[in-house]
C-alpha positions as a Python dict, from the first residue, in 0.01 Angstrom:
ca = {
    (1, 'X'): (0, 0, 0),
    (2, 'X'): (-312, -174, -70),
    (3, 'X'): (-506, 82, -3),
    (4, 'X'): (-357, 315, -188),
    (5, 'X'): (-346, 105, -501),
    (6, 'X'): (-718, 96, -478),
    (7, 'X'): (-742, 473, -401),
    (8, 'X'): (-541, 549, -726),
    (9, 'X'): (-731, 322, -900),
    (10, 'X'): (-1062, 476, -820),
    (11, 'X'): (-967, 789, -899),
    (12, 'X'): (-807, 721, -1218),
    (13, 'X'): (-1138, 552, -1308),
    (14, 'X'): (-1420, 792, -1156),
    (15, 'X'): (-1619, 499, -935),
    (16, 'X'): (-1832, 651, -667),
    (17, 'X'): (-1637, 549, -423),
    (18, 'X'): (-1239, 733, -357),
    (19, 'X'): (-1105, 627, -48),
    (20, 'X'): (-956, 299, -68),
    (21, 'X'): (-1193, 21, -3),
    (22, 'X'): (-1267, -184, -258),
    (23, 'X'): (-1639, -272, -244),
    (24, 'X'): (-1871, -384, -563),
    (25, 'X'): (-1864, -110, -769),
    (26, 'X'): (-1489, -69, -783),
    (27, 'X'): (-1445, -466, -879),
    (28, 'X'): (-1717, -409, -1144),
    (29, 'X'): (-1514, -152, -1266),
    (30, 'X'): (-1211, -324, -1252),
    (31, 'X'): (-1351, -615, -1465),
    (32, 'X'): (-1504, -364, -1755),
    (33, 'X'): (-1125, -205, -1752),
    (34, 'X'): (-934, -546, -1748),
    (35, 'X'): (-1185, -642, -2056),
    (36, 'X'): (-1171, -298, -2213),
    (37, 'X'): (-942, -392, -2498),
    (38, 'X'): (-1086, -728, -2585),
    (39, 'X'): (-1417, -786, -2446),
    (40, 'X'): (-1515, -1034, -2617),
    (41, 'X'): (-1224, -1277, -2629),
    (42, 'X'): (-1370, -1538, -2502),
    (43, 'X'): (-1604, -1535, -2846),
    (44, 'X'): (-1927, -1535, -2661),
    (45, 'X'): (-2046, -1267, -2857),
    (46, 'X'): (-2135, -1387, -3235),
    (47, 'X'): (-1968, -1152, -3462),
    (48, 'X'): (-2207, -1028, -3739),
    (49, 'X'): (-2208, -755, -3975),
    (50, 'X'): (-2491, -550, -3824),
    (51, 'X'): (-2459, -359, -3503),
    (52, 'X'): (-2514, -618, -3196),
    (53, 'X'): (-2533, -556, -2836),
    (54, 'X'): (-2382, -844, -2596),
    (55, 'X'): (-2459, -915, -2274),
    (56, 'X'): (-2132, -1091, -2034),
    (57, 'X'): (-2410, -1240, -1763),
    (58, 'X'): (-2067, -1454, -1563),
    (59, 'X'): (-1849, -1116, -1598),
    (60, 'X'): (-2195, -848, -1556),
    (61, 'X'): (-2056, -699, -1917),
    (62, 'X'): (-2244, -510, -2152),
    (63, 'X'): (-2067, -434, -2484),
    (64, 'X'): (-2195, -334, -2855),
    (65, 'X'): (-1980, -445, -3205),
    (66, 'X'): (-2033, -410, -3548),
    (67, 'X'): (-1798, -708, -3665),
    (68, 'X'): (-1470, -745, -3519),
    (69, 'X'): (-1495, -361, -3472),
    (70, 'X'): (-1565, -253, -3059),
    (71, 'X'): (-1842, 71, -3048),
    (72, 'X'): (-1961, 64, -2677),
    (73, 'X'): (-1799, -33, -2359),
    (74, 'X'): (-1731, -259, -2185),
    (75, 'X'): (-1921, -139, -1926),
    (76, 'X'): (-2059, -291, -1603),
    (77, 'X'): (-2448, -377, -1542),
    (78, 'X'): (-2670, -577, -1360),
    (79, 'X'): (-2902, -834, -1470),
    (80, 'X'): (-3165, -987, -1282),
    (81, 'X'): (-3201, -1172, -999),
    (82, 'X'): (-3350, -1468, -881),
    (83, 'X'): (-3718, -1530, -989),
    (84, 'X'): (-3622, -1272, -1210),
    (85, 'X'): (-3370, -1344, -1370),
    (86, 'X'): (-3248, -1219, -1760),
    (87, 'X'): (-3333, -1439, -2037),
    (88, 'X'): (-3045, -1584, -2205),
    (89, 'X'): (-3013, -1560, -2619),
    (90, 'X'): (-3109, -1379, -2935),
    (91, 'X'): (-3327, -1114, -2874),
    (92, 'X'): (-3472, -813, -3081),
    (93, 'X'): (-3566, -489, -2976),
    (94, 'X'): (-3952, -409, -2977),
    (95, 'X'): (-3970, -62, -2807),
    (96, 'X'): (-3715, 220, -2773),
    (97, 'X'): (-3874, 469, -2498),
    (98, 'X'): (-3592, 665, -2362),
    (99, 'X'): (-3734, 704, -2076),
    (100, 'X'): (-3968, 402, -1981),
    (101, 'X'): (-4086, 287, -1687),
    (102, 'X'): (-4139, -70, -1634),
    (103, 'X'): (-4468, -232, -1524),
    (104, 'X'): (-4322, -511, -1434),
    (105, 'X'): (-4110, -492, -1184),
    (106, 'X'): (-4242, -226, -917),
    (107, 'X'): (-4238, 112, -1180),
    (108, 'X'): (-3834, 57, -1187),
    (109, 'X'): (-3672, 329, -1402),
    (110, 'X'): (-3526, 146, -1734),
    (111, 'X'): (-3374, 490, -1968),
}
């Protein structure tokens, strides 16, 4: 029954995996569904009258609001790791480059 559960579920919600098992992209996906109506109810995310883009870095969240108002996701991400990890707080955008490549971390594709 399990199984199956999981099955429907990944169906229903396109993850790249379909047969049952319920590795790390299904529970990502599960967490960006179970937080799709509120995702920021915890209040993490200031609310401000421009357009801002919050990062969940406990629940791997990434949403965008204008207000109280929801206009992207949630969807799941990753941040970085260990020795790498992703700076916490305000931060402002200094480059839009739709499709950069980073030369920081080993030419790693960042659209």
């Amino acid at each position: 029954m399990d199984c199956r559960a999981i099955c429907a579920f990944q169906a229903q919600h396109g993850t790249a995996r379909t047969d049952g098992y319920a590795d790390l992209g299904t529970y990502r996906t599960l967490v960006a569904v179970q937080a799709a109506h509120r995702p920021n109810a915890a209040g993490h995310c200031p609310v401000r009258s421009f357009r801002v883009t919050c990062v969940d870095m406990n629940r791997q969240l990434l949403c965008v609001q204008t207000g109280d108002r929801l206009d992207f996701g949630p969807v799941p991400i990753r941040t970085g790791r260990d020795a790498q990890e992703t700076r916490p707080g305000w931060h402002a955008i200094y480059s839009r480059i739709k499709d950069h490549v980073s030369t920081l971390y080993a030419n790693a594709p960042m659209p």
